[in-house]
N, C-alpha and C positions, 0 to 999 in steps of 0.2 A: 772076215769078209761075209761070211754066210749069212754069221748073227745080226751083222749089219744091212743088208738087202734083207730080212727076215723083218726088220723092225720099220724098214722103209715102205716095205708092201704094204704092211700092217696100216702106217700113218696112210700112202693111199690110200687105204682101203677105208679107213675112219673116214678123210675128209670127202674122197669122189664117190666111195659104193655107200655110204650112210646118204647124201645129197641124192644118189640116181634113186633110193629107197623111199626117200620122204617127198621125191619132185612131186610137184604141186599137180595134180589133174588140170584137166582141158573143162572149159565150160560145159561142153558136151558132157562128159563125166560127171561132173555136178547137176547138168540138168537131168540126167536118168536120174541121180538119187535121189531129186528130189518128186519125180515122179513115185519113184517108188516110196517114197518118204509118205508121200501123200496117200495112198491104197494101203500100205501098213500100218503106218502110225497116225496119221490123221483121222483118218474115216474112224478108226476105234474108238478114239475119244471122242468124234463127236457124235457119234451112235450113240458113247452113253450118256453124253449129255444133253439126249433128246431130237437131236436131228435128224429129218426124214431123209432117205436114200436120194430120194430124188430132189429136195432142196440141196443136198452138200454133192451132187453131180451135173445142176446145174449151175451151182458156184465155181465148182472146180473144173467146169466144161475148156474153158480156155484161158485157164491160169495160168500164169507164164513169169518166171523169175525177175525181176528187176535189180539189175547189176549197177545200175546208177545211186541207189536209196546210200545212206551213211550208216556209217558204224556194222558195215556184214564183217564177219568171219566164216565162209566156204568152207565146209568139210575137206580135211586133207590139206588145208591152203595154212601160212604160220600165222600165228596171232599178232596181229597190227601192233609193229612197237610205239610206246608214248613221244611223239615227237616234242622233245627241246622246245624251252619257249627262248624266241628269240627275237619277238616283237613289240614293241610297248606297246600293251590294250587294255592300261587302266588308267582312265582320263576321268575328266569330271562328268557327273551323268547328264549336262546341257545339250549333248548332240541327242537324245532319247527327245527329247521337246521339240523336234526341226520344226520353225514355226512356219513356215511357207506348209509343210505338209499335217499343221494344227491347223490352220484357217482355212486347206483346201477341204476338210474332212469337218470341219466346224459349218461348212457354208453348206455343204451338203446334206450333214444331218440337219440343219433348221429346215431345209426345205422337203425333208420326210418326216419330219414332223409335222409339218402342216397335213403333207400326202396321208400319212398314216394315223391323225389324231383323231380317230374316232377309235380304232384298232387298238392305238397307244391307252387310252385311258380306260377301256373296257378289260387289257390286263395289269393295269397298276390297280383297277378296281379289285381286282380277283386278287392277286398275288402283295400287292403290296408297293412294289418297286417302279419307280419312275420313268415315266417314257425319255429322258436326258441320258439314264445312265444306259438302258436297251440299247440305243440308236450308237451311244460311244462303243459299247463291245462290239455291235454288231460294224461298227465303221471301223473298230482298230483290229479282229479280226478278218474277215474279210472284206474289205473297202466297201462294206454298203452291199454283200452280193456279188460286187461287180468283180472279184478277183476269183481269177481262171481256176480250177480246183484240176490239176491236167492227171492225177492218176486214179487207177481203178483202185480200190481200196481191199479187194482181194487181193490182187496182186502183191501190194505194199504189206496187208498183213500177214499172206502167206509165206512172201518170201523172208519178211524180220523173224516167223516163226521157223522156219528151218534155219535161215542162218545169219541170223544178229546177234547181238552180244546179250540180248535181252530175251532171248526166247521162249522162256517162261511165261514173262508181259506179252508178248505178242500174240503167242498160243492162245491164252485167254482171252485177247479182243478177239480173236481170230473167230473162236466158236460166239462170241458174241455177238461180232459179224452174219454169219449166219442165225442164229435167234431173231435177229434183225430179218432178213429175208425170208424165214418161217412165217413171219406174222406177217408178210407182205408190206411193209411198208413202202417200201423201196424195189426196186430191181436189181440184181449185178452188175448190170451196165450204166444205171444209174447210181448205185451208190460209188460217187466220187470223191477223193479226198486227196489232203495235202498228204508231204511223203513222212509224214509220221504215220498216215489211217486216220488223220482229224476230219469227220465227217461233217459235210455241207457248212451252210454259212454261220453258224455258232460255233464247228471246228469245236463238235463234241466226240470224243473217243468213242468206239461202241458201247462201252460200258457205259458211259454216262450216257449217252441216247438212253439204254435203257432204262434207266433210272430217271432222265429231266425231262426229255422230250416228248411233248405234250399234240396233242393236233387240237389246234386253235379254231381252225377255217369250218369244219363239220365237215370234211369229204370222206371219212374214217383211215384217213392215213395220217401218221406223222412224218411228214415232210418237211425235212430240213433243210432240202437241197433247193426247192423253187418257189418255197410258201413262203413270203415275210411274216406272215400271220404265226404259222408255225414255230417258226425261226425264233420270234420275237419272243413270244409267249415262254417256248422250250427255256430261253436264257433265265427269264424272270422265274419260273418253275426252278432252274438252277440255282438263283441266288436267294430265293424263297425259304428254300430245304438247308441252305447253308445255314440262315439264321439270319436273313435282310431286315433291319428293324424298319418297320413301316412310320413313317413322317419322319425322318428322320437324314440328315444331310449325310454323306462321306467325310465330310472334314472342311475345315477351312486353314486356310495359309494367314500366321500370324507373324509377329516380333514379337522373339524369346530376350527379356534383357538380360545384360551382360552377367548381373548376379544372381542369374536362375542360372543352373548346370543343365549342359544340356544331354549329360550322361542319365536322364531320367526316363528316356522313350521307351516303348514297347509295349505289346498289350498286357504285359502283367504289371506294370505301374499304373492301371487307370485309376484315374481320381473322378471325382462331379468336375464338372467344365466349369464348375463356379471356383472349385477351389485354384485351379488353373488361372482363369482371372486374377483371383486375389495376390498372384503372384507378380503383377505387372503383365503377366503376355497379354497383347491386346488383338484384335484382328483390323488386318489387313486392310488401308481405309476409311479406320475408325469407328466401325457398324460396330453396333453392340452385337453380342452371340444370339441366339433366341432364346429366347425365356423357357421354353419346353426342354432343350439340352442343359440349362444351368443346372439341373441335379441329376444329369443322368451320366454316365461312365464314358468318359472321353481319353484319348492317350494323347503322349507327346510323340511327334514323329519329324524328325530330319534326315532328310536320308543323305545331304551331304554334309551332317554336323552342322559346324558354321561355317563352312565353304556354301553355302546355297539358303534357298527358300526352307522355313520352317514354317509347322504344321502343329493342329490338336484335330485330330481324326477320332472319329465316331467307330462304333464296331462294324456300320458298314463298310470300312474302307478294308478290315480284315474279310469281307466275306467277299469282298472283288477278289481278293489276294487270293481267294479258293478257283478263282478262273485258270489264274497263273498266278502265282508264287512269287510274287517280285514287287516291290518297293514302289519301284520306278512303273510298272505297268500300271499299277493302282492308282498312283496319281497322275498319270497318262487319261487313265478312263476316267477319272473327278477330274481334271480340268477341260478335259473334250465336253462332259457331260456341261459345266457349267458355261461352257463356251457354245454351247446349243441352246442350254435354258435363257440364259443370261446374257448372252453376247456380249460376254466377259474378252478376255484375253488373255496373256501369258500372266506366270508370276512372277509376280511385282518385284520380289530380290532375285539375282543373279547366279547363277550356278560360275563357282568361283574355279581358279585353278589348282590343280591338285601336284601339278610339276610331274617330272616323266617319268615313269615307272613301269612295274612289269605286274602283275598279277600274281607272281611268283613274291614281288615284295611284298606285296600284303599278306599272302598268306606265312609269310617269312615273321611277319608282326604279329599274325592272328599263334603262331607255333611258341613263339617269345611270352606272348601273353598267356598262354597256356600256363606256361614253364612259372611262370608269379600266378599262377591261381584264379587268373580268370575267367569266366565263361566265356567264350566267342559263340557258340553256335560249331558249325561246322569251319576245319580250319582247309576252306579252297578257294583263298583267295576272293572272295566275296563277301564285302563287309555288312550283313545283316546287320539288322539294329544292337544282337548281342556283340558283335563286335565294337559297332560303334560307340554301345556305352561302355564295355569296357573298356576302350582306348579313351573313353574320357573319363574314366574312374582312375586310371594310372594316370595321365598327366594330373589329373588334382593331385593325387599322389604324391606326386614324385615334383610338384609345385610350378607345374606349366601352366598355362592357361587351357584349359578343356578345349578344343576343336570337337571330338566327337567323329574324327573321318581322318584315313591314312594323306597322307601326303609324302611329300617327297625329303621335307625338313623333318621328318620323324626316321626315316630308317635308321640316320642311326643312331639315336637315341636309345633306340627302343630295342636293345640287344638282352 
């Protein structure tokens, strides 16, 4: 009986006195360390990376934790387990294109292009880049300006640097953040941003302020937050330094025929756009290409295989993709862009359907294709182009007809 009440205590004592050991603090708790977070480990780093006393105490004057931001982990608190996916959220990319909110954003920037076309063309002079493609980043990320920027961006980076998952990244804009305020650009209570820290209307990180943004206007500030001048200029100084080749389009939307494969995209297959032609792909329409790209390096891009609109994209359509990293965004901003030059409209083929699935199944295909040898890129469930030509180099394979893009008639196929 003893050994048995000996061994019972014990188990309480594992499950209630290890739980009363590890209970999580009170916000009040957290918010002292992070006060003292900030007077011990803060101020030292940014002392030595050049910050005056009184810049990182008027930053820090009334910085205050934001418990709303995504992805925190609290000192003391347990690390966020990965929640089960139990939703279908991999569809065809056709809801990225909602056209009622292409045409309202398309009718807008024509009419700042007119407002701003002396502005517009005095930095395509300098930089290279087109007043179409400015006005679409400037409209798909913040609406033209007109979208509320509601936090302080000390706050956002100070608190991802004490406690997000990413603290590291955020430490670094943090002091960047201030370098920002050192050279007065900006003030603390002016410098606003979304709840990543994306500052003003280019929804540039501090780092990249430092590095693109420009002051266009001559007031000697760069001002992101209320110049368009600045705004504008800074983006094209961005896509400038990436590698924007000057005269040059984003790409055009063609038909790939049925016996070209269309497991050939990506920027490491470029060919001349003439050799491309010679294959049968024609553009969109019937317009000939222009004579200035037929010998210069163009790629093949589908981003829903042959479920959707295909494409032969120039290298600027890769240095949009240095904006954001996505497929879909890039040709988000080249068809806003040509829907403002050109009072174009949607593309002309259909983003088709993909049937119902999980993101978990794709990355289920991308682990399977691993497993036979082929590149995908990263295996999370996001079918990059190396995904999607290797899932069109197995179906050739294995004697399907090439698609180029998961679907629903592939899982199980593809074990």
């Amino acid at each position: 009986m003893a050994r048995f009440v000996a061994v019972a205590l014990a188990a309480f004592s594992l499950v209630f006195g290890a739980d009363t050991a590890r209970a999580e603090p009170s916000r009040a708790q957290v918010e002292s360390q992070f006060r003292s977070w900030i007077s011990r480990d803060l101020w030292p780093q940014a002392q030595k990376a050049g910050i005056s006393k009184a810049v990182f105490d008027q930053a820090m004057a009334g910085v205050k934790l934001n418990w709303s931001l995504p992805d925190l982990m609290p000192p003391g608190f347990p690390k966020p387990k990965e929640r089960p996916q139990t939703q279908a959220e991999f569809s065809s990319p056709g809801p990225y294109f909602n056209e009622a909110r292409m045409q309202a954003l398309a009718a807008s920037g024509r009419a700042l292009a007119t407002q701003y076309s002396a502005t517009l063309k005095k930095i395509e002079a300098q930089y290279g880049v087109p007043g179409p493609i400015l006005l679409a980043l400037w409209g798909r990320e913040t609406g033209y300006g007109r979208a509320k920027l509601p936090y302080e961006a000390i706050d956002v980076l100070a608190t991802s640097a004490f406690m997000s998952t990413r603290k590291e990244l955020f430490t670094t804009e943090l002091m960047d953040a201030l370098r920002i305020l050192s050279n007065k650009d900006v003030s603390p209570e002016a410098m606003v941003s979304s709840s990543a820290g994306a500052l003003g209307q280019p929804q540039f990180m501090p780092s990249s302020f430092l590095k693109y943004a420009v002051d266009a206007d001559g007031d000697g500030h760069r001002n992101i937050w209320t110049s368009v001048p600045d705004s504008l200029a800074s983006m094209a100084n961005f896509l400038a330094q990436k590698g924007w080749q000057r005269g040059r389009d984003w790409g055009f939307e063609v038909t790939i025929p049925a016996n070209v494969s269309c497991a050939q995209e990506g920027p490491d297959l470029a060919k001349p756009m003439s050799a491309w032609a010679a294959t049968g792909i024609q553009r969109i329409g019937g317009k000939a290409f222009p004579k200035a790209d037929l010998s210069a390096s163009t790629m093949m891009m589908v981003p829903a295989g042959r479920h959707g609109p295909e494409f032969l994209v120039t290298p600027n359509f890769y240095v949009i993709k240095e904006y954001n990293n996505s497929d879909l965004y890039a040709l988000f901003i080249g068809n806003l862009a040509d829907r403002i030059a050109y009072g174009s409209g949607a593309f002309s083929a259909t983003w088709g359907n993909v049937g119902h699935m999980l993101r978990s199944d794709v990355q289920a295909m991308q682990k399977n294709l691993v497993a036979k040898g082929y590149d995908v890129g990263k295996t999370d469930g996001l079918p990059g182009y190396k995904t999607r030509r290797s899932l069109g180099q197995w179906q050739a394979k294995t004697g399907l007809a090439p698609t180029c893009y998961p679907d629903e008639s592939l899982k199980a196929k593809l074990r």
